[in-house]
C-alpha positions in Angstrom: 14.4 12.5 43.0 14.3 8.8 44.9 11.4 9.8 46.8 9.7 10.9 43.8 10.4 7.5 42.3 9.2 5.8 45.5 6.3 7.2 45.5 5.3 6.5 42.0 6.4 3.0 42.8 4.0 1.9 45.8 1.3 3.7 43.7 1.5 1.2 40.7 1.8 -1.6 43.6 -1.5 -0.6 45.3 -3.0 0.1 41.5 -2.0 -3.6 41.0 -3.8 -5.0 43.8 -7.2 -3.2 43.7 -7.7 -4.0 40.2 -5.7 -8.0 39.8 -8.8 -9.6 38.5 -8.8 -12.9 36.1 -10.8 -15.0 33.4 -10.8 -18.3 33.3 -12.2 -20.9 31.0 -11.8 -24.1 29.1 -11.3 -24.4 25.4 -12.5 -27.5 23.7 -12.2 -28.6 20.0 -13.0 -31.5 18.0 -11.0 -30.7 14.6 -8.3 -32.1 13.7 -5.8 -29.6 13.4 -2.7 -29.4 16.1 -1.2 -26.5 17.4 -0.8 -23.4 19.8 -4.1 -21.9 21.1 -4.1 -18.5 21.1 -6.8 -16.9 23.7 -7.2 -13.3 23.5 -9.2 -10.6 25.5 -10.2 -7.5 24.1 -12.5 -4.8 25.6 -14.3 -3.8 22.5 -16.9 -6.0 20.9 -15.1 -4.7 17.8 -11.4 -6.5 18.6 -10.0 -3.5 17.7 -8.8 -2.2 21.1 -5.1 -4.0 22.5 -5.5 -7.6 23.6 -4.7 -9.6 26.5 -2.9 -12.8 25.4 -2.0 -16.3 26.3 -1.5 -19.5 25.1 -2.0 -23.3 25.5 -0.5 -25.7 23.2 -3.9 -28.2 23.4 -7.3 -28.0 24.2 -7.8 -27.6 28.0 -7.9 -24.8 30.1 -6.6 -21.7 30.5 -6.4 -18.3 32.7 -5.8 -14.4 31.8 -4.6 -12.2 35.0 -4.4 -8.8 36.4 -7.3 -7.5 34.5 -8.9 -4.3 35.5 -12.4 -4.3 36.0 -14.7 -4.3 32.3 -16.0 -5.9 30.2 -13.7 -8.4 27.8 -14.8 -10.2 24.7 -13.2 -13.9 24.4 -11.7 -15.4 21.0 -9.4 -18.3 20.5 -7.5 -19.5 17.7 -5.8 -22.4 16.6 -2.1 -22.0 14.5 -1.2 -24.8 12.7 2.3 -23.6 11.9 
């Protein structure tokens, strides 16, 4: 059974580090609203597939890792809560 688990182990390890890949960009705003940025990636043009998330808490930039290789569709939101 530990060699079982082992092995399934080192295969999500290598599975991690042939398909780590990022997007990067810069959010900018002129409104005048204040509050957390939510960036989120989605691999349908549709948004209706699960989303990669993250967060700044002002306009600036930001990064999304350990993305497999595709294509992702951008949108950022402001919450003024």
């Amino acid at each position: 059974m530990k060699t079982k688990i082992y092995i399934l182990l080192l295969l999500q390890i290598l599975s991690y580090q042939i398909w780590a890949g990022s997007i990067s960009g810069e959010i900018s705003y002129s409104g005048s609203a204040t509050g957390t940025i939510y960036i989120a990636l989605f691999n349908e043009p549709t948004l209706n597939s699960d989303a990669y998330v993250t967060t700044i808490s002002q306009p600036g930039s930001y990064i999304i890792n350990d993305l497999s290789d595709g294509t992702y569709y951008v949108v950022s939101v402001i919450s003024n809560n």
